[in-house]
C-alpha positions as a Markdown table, in Angstrom:
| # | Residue | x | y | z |
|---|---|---|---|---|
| 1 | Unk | 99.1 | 107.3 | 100.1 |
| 2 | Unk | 98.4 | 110.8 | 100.3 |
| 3 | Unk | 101.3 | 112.0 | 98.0 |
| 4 | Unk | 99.2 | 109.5 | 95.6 |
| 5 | Unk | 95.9 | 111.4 | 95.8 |
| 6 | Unk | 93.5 | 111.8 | 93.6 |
| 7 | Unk | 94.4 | 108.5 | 92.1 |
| 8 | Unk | 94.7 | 106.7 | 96.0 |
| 9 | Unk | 90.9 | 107.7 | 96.4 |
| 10 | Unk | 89.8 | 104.9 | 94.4 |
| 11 | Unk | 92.3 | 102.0 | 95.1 |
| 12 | Unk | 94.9 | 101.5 | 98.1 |
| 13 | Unk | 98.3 | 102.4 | 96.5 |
| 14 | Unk | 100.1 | 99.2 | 96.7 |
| 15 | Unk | 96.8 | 98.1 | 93.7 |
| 16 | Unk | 97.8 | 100.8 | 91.6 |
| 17 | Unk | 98.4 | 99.3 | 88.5 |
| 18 | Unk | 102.4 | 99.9 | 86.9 |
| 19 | Unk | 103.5 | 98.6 | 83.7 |
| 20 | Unk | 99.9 | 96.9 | 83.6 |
| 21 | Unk | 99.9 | 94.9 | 86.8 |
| 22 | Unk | 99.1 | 96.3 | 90.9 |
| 23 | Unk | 102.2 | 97.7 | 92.3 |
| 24 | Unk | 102.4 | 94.7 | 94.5 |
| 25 | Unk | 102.2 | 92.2 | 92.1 |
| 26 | Unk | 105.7 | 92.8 | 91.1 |
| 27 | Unk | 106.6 | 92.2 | 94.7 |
| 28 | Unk | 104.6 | 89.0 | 95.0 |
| 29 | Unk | 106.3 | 87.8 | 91.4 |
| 30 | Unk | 110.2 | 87.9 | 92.9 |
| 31 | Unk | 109.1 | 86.4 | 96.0 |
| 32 | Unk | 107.0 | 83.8 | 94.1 |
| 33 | Unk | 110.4 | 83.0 | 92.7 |
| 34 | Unk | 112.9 | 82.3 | 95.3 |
| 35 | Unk | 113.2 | 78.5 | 96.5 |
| 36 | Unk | 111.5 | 77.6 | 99.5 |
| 37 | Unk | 109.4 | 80.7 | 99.6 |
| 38 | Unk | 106.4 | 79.5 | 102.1 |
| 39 | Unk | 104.1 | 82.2 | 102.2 |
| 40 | Unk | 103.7 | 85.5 | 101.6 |
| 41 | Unk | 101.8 | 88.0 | 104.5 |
| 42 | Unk | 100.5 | 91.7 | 103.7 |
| 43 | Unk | 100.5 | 94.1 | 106.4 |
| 44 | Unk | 98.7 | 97.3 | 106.3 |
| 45 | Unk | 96.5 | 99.5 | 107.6 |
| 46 | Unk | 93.4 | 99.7 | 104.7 |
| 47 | Unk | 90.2 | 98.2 | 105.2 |
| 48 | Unk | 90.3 | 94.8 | 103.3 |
| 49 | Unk | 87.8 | 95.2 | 100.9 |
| 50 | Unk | 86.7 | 93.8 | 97.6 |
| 51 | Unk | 89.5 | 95.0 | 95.0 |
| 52 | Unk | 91.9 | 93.3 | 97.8 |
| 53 | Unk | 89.8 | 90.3 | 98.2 |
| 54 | Unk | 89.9 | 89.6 | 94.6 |
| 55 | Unk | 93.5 | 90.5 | 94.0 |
| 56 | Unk | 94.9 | 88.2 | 96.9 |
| 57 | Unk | 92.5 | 85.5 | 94.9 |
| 58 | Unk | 94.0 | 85.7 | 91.5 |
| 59 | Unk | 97.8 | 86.0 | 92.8 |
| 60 | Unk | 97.1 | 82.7 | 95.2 |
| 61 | Unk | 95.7 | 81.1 | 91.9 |
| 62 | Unk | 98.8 | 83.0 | 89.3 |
| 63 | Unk | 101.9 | 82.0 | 91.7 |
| 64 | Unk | 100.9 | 79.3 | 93.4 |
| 65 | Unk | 101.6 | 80.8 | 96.7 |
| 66 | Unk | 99.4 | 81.4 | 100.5 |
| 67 | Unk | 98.8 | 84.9 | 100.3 |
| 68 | Unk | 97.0 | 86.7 | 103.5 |
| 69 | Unk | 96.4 | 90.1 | 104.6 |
| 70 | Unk | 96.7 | 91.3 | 108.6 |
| 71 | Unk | 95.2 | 94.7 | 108.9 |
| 72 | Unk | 97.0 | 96.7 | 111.8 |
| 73 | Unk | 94.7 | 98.4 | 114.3 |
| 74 | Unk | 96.7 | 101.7 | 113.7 |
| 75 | Unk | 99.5 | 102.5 | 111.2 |
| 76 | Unk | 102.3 | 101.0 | 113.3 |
| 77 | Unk | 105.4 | 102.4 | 111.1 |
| 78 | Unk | 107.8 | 100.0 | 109.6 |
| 79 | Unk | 109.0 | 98.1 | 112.4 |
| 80 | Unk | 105.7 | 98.1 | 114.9 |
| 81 | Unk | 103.5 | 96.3 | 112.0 |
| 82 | Unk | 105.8 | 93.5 | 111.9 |
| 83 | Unk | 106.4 | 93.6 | 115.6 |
| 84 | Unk | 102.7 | 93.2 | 116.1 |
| 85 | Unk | 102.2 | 89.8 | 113.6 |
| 86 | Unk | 105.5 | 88.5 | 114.8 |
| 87 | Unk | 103.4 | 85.1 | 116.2 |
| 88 | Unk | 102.0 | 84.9 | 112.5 |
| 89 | Unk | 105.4 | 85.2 | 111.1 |
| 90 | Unk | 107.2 | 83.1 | 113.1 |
| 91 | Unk | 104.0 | 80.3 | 112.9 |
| 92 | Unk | 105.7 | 78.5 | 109.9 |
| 93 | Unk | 109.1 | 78.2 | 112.0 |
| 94 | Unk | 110.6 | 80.2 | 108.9 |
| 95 | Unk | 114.4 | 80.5 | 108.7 |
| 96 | Unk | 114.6 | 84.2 | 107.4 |
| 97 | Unk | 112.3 | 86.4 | 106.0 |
| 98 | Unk | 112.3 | 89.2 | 103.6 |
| 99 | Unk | 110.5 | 92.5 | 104.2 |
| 100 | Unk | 109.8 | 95.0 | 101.3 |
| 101 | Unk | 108.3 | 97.9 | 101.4 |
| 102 | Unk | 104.9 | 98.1 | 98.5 |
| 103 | Unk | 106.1 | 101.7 | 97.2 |
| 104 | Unk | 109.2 | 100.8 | 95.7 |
| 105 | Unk | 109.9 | 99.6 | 92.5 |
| 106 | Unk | 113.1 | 97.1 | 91.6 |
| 107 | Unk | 114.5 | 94.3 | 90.6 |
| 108 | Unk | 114.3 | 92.8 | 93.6 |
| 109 | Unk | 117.5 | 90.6 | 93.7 |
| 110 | Unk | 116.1 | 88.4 | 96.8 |
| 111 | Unk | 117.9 | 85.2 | 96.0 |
| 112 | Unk | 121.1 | 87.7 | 96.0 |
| 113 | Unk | 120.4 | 88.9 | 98.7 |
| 114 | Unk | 119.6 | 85.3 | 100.5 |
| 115 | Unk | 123.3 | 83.8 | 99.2 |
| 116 | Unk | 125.1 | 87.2 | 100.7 |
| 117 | Unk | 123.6 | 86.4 | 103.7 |
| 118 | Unk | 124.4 | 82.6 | 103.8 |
| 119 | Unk | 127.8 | 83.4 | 102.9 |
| 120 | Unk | 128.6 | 86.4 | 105.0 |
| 121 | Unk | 125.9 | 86.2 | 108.1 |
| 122 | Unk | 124.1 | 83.5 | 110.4 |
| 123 | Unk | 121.2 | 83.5 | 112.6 |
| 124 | Unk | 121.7 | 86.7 | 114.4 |
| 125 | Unk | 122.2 | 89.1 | 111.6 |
| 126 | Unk | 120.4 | 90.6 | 108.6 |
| 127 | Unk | 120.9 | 92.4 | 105.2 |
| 128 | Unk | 119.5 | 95.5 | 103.7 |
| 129 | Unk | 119.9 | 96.5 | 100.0 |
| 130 | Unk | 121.7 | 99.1 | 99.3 |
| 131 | Unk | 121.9 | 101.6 | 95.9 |
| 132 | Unk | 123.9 | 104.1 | 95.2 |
| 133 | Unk | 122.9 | 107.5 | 94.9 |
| 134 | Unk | 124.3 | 111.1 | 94.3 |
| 135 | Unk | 125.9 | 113.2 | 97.0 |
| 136 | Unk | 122.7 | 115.7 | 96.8 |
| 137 | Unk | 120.3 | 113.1 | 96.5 |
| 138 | Unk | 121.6 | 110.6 | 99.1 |
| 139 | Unk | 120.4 | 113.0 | 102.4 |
| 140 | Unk | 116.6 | 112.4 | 101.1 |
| 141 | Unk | 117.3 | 108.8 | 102.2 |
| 142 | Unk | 118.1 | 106.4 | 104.5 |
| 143 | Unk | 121.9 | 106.2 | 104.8 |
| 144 | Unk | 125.0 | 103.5 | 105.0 |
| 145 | Unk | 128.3 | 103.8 | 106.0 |
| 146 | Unk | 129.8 | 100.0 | 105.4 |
| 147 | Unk | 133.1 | 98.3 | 105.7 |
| 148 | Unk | 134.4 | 97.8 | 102.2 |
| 149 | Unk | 135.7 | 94.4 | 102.9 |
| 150 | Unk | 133.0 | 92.6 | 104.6 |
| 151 | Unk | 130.2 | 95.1 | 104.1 |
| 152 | Unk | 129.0 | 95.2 | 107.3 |
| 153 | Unk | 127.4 | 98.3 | 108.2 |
| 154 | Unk | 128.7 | 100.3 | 110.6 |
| 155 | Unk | 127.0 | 103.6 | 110.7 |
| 156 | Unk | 123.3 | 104.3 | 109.3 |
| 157 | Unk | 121.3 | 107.4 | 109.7 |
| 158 | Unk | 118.4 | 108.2 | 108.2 |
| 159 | Unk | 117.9 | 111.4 | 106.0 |
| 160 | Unk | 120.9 | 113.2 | 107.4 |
| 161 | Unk | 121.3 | 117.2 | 107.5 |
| 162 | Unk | 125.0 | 116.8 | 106.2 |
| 163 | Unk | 126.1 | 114.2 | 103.9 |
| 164 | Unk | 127.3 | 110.8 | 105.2 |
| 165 | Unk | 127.2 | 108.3 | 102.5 |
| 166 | Unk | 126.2 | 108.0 | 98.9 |
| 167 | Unk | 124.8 | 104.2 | 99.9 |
| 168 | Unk | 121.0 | 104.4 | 100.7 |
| 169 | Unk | 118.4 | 102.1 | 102.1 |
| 170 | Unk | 116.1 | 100.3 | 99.3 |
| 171 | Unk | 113.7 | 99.7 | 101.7 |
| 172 | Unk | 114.2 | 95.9 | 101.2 |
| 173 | Unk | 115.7 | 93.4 | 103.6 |
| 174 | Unk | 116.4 | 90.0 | 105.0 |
| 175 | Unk | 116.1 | 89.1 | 108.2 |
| 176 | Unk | 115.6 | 86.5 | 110.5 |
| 177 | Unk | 113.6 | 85.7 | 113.4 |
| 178 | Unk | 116.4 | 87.5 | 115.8 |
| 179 | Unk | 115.5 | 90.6 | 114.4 |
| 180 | Unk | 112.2 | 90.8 | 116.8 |
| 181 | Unk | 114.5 | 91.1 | 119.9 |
| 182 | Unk | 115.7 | 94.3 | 118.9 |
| 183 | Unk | 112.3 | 95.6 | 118.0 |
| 184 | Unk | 111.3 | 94.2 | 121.3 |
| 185 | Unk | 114.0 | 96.6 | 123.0 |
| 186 | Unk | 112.7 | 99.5 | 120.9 |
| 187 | Unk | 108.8 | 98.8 | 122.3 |
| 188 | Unk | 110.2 | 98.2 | 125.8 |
| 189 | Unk | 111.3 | 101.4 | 125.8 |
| 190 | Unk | 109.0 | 103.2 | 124.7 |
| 191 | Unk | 106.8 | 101.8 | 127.1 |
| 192 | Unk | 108.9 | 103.0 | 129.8 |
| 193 | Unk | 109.4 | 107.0 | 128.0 |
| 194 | Unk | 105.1 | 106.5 | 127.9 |
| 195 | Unk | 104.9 | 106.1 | 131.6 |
| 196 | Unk | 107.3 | 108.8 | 132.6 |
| 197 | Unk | 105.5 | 111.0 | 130.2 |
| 198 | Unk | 101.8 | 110.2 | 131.3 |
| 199 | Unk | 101.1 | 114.2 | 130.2 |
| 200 | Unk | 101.5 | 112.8 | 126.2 |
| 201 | Unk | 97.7 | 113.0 | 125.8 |
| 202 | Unk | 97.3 | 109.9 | 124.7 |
| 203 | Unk | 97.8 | 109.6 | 121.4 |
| 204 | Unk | 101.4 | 108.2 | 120.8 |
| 205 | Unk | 101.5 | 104.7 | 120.9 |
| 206 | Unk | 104.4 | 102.3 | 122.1 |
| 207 | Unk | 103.4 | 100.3 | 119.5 |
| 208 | Unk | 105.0 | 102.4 | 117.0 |
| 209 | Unk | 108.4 | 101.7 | 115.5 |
| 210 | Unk | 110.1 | 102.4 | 112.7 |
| 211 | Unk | 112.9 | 100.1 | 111.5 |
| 212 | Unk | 114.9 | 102.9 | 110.1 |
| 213 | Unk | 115.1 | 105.0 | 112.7 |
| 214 | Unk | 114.5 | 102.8 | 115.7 |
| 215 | Unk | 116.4 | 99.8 | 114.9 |
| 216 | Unk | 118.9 | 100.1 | 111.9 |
| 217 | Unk | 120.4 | 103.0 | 113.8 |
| 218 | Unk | 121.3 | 101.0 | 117.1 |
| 219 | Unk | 122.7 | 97.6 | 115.1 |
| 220 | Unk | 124.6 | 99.6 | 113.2 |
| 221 | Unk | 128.4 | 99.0 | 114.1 |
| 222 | Unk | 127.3 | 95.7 | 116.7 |
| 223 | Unk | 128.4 | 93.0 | 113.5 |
| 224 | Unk | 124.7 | 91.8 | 112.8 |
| 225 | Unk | 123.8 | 94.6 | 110.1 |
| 226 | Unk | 125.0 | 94.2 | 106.8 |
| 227 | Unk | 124.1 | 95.7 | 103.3 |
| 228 | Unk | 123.9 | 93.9 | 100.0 |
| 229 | Unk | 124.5 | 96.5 | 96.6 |
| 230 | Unk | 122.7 | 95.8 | 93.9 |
| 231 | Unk | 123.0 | 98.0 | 90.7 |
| 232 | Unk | 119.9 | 97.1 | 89.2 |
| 233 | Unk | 116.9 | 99.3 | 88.8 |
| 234 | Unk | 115.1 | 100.7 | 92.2 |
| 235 | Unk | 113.1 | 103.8 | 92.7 |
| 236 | Unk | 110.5 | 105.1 | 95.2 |
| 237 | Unk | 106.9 | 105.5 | 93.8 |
| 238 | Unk | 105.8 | 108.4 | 96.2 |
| 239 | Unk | 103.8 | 110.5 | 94.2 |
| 240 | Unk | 101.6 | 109.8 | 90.6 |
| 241 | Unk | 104.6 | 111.2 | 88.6 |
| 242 | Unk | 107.1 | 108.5 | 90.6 |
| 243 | Unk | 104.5 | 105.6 | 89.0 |
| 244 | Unk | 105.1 | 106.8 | 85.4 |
| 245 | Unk | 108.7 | 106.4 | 86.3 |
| 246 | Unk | 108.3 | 103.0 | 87.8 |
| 247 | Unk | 106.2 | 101.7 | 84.6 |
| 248 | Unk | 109.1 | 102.8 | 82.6 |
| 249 | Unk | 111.5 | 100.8 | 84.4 |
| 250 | Unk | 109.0 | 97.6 | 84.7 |
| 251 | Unk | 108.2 | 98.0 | 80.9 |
| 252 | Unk | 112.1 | 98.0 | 80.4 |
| 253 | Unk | 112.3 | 94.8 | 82.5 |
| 254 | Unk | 109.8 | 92.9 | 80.2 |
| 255 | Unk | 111.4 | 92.7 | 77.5 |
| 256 | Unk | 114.1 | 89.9 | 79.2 |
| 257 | Unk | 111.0 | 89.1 | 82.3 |
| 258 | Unk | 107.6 | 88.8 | 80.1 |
| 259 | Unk | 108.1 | 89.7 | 76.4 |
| 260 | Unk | 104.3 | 88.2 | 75.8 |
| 261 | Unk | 103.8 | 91.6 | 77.9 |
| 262 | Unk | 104.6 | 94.1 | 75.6 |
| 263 | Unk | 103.1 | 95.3 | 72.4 |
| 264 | Unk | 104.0 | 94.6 | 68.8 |
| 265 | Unk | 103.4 | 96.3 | 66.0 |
| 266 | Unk | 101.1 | 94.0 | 64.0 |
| 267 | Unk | 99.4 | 94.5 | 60.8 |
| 268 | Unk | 95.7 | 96.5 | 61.4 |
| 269 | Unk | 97.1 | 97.3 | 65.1 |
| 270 | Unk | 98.1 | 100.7 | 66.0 |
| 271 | Unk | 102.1 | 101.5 | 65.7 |
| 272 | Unk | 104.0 | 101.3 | 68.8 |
| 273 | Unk | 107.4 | 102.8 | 69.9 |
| 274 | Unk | 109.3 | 101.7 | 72.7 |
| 275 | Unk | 107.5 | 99.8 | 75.4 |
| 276 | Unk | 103.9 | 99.7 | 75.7 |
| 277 | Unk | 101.9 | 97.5 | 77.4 |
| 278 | Unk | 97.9 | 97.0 | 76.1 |
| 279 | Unk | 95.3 | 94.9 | 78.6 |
| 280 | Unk | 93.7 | 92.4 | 75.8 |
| 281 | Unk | 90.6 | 93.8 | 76.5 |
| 282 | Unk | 91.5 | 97.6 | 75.1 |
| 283 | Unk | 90.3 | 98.8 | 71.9 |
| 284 | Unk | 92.9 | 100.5 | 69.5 |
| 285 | Unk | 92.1 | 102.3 | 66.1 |
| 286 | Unk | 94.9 | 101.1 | 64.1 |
| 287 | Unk | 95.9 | 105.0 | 63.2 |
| 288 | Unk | 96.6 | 105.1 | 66.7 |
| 289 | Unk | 100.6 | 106.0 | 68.2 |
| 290 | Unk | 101.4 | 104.9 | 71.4 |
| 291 | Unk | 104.7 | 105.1 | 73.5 |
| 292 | Unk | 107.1 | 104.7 | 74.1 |
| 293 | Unk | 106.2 | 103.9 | 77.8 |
| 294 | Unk | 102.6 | 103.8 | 77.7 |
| 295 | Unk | 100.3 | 101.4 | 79.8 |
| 296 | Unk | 96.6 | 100.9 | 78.9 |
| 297 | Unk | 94.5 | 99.4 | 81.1 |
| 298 | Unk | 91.3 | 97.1 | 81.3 |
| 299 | Unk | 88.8 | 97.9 | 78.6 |
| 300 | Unk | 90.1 | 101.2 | 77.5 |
| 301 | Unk | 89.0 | 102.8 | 73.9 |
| 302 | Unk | 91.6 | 105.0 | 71.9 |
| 303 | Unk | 90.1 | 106.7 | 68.6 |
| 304 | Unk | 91.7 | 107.3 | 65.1 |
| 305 | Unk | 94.9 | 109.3 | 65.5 |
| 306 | Unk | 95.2 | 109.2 | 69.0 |
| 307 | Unk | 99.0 | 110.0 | 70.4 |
| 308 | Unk | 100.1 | 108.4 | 73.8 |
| 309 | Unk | 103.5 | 108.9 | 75.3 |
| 310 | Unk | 104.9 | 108.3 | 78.7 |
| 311 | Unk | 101.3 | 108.1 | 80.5 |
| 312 | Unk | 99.0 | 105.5 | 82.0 |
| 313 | Unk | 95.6 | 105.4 | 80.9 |
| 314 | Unk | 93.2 | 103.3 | 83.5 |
| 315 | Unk | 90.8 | 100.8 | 83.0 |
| 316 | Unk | 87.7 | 102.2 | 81.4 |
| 317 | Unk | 88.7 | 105.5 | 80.0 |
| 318 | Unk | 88.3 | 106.9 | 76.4 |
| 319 | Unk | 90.3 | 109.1 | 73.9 |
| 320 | Unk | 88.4 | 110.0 | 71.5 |
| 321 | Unk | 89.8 | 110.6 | 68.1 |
| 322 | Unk | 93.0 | 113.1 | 67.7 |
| 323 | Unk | 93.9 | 113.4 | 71.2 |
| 324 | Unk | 97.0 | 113.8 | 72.2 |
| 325 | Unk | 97.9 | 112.6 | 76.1 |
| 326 | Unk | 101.4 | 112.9 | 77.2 |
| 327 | Unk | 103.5 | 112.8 | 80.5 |
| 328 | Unk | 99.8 | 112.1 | 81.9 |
| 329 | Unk | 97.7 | 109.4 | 84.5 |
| 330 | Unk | 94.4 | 108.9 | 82.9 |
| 331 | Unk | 91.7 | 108.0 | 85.8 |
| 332 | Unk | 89.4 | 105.0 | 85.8 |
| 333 | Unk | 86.5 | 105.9 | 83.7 |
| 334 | Unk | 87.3 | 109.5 | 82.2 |
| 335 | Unk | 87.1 | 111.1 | 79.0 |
| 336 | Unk | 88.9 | 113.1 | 77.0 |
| 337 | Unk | 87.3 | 114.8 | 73.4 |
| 338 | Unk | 88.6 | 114.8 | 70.2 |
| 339 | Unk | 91.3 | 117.1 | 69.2 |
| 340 | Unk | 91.9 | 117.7 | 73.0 |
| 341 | Unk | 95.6 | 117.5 | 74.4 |
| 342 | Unk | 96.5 | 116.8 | 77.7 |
| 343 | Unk | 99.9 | 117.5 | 79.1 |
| 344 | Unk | 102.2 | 116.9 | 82.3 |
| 345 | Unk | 106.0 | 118.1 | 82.7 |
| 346 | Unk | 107.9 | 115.0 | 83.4 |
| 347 | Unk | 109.7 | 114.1 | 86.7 |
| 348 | Unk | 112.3 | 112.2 | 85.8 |
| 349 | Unk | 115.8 | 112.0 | 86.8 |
| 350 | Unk | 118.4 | 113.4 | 85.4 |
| 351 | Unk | 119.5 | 110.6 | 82.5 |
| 352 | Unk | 123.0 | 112.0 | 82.4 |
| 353 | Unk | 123.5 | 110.7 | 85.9 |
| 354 | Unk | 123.2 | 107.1 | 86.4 |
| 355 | Unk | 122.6 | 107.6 | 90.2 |
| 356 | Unk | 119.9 | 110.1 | 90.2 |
| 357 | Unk | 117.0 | 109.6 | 91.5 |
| 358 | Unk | 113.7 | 110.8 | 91.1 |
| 359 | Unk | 113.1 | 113.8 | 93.4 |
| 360 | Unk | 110.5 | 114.1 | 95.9 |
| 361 | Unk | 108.9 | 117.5 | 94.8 |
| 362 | Unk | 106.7 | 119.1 | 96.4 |
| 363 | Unk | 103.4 | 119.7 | 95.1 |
| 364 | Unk | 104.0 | 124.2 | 95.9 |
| 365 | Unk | 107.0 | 126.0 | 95.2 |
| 366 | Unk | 106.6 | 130.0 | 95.7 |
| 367 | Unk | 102.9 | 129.3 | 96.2 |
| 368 | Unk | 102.7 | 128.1 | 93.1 |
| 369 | Unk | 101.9 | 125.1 | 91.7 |
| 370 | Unk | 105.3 | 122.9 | 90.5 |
| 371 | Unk | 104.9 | 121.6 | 86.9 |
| 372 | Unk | 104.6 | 117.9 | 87.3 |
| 373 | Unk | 103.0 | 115.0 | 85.7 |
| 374 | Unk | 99.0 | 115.8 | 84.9 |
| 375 | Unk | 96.4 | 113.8 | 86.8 |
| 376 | Unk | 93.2 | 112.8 | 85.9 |
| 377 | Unk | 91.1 | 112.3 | 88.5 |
| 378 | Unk | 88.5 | 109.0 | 88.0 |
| 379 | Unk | 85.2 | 109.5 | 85.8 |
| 380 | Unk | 86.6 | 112.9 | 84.6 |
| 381 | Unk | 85.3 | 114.8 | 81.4 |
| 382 | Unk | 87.8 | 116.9 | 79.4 |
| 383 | Unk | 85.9 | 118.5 | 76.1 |
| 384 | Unk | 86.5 | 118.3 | 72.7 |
| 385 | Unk | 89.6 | 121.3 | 71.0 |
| 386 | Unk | 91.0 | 122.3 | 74.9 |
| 387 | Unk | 94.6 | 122.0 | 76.5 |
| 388 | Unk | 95.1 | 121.3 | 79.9 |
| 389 | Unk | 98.8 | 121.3 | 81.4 |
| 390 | Unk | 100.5 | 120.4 | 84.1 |
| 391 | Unk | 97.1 | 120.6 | 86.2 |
| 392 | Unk | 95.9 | 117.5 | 88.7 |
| 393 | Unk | 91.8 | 117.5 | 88.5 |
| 394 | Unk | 90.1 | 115.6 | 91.1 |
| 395 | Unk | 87.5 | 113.0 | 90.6 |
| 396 | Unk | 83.5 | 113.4 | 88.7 |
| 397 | Unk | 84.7 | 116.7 | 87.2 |
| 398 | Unk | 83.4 | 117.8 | 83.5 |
| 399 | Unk | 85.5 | 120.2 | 82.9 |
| 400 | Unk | 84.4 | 123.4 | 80.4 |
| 401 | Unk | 87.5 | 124.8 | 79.4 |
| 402 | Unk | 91.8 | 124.5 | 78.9 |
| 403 | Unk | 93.5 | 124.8 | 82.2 |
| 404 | Unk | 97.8 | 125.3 | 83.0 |
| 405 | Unk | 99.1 | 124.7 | 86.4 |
| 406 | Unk | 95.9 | 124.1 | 88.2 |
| 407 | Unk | 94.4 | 122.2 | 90.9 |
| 408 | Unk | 91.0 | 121.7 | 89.9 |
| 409 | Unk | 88.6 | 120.9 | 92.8 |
């Protein structure tokens, strides 16, 4: 999560709370969902510790469902952490299983996906999902080239120089237990590229292997590969700004998925717009706006005319009266004074598109800094009557004075 910093200092990304819940809970839901699902396994590379502990707890208890985490020794890239708890895998003689990866948001149409593959593949072969994309867009991505007929793929690369398709890779898939064979090949060989190249220092590992790269790119075009569209929702939550997008889109799913999730304006409650999701345990001064796509987390307190738009405040924070917050992440435990505003420049994609996606910016552009979504660090202090724009501040800052298109260390 480094694209996620400050905010992946306090909590490993895939606990990041969008549209109220961890990132991964929405995962866990649409797995929870499809028939016959047996068990659902984490991979990763963080310490486990306590938030992890207790959310793996509550989402055994919510869906009903074994959830574990396996912590790799060292990040393994997408195809060597899967590689590595194949026998843990494999141990409930499972049929297929579906991989995801935690920083993407969707509507993850597994049991689609699951009836494509009955009806158009067996044992030996797997599915990705696919989106579409524009022509610019597409090269920051994974690739397909399919046959229109049977959508088998025939040709993937990932991010290409020169543009090959306008299908990309969701970074979701199906497969089944065939699929370790060809990752097998992959660490076979670079075992053997390891011994021949004894002067490599060391450090790489032939336990590294990325699915994309390594292993979509050589089944492509051998009949086992094929790619499922979907033209529901999907986006990559990269960097802070890419979350507010992803709440948006979560918050927009609600309404049809969990309508007790969202807001309403009630008599003596503050007036929403749009989508907004409040944790019961938030205090709100009925003169209070908030949204449309606003998320408030655990024990949060928002003063008399406070105005909240397309941000996240985190649990414990506090707006005090006649702030304004907008386009903003608010950090665990920070404060903002009255009459203060706080402001981000939106990342969105274009909406006049309906295949744009959000761009990866990066954080410099001519040495400066690229206006993006403001960050708030966690347990920062803003004062009362100053503006700060487009800035990211870093966490246990009390800040004296308005800030634009800052770092603030």
């Amino acid at each position: 999560g480094t694209r996620f910093r400050p905010l992946s200092f306090e909590v490993p990304k895939p606990l990041f709370p969008v549209a109220g819940v961890p990132m991964v809970q929405h995962h866990i839901e649409a797995c929870a969902k499809v028939p016959g699902m047996k068990e659902i396994l984490l991979l990763g590379f963080y310490q486990p510790h306590e938030a992890l502990s207790r959310f793996l707890v509550s989402a055994q208890q919510e869906f009903k469902i074994p959830i574990r985490y396996l912590q790799e020794y060292a990040a393994l890239g997408t195809g060597g952490g899967i590689y590595h708890f194949r026998d843990q895998i494999l141990s409930g003689g499972a049929e297929a299983f579906f991989v995801l990866n935690a920083d993407v948001c969707s509507e993850f149409p597994l049991q689609e996906m699951l009836e494509f593959w009955q009806q158009h593949g067996d044992a030996q072969s797997f599915v990705i999902l696919g989106t579409t994309a524009n022509r610019t867009q597409a090269l920051n991505y994974g690739c397909i080239v399919a046959n229109t007929d049977t959508q088998e793929v025939q040709h993937y690369v990932e991010k290409p120089s020169t543009f090959v398709s306008e299908i990309i890779n969701c970074g979701i898939y199906l497969f089944t237990p065939a699929i370790f064979q060809h990752i097998g090949k992959v660490f076979q060989r670079n075992q053997q590229e390891l011994v021949l190249e004894e002067s490599s220092n060391g450090w790489q590992r032939a336990e590294v292997i990325r699915l994309e790269q390594d292993v979509f790119t050589a089944l492509a075009g051998s009949g086992k590969l094929y790619v499922y569209k979907t033209d529901g929702f999907w986006s990559q939550i990269k960097s802070a700004g890419s979350a507010i997008y992803a709440s948006r889109l979560y918050l927009n799913q609600y309404s049809k998925s969990h309508p007790e999730r969202l807001a309403q304006n009630k008599p003596g409650g503050p007036i929403i717009r749009g989508n907004v999701y409040i944790h019961p345990t938030a205090s709100i001064d009925s003169t209070a706006v908030l949204g449309p796509n606003v998320s408030i987390g655990e024990g949060v307190t928002v003063g008399a005319g406070v105005r909240v738009r397309e941000s996240i405040v985190l649990h414990g924070a506090s707006l005090h009266d006649h702030t304004c917050v907008l386009n903003t992440i608010v950090g665990w435990d920070s404060t903002i004074g009255r009459w203060a505003r706080v402001e981000g420049t939106p990342s969105d994609p274009n909406p006049n598109d309906p295949y744009a996606k959000i761009d990866s910016e990066t954080l410099f552009r001519d040495g400066r800094l690229t206006p993006s979504i403001t960050i708030l660090g966690c347990s920062v202090t803003i004062p009362a009557e100053v503006v700060i724009l487009n800035s990211i501040v870093l966490p246990h800052k009390e800040l004296s004075r308005s800030y634009k298109n800052q770092i603030i260390l």
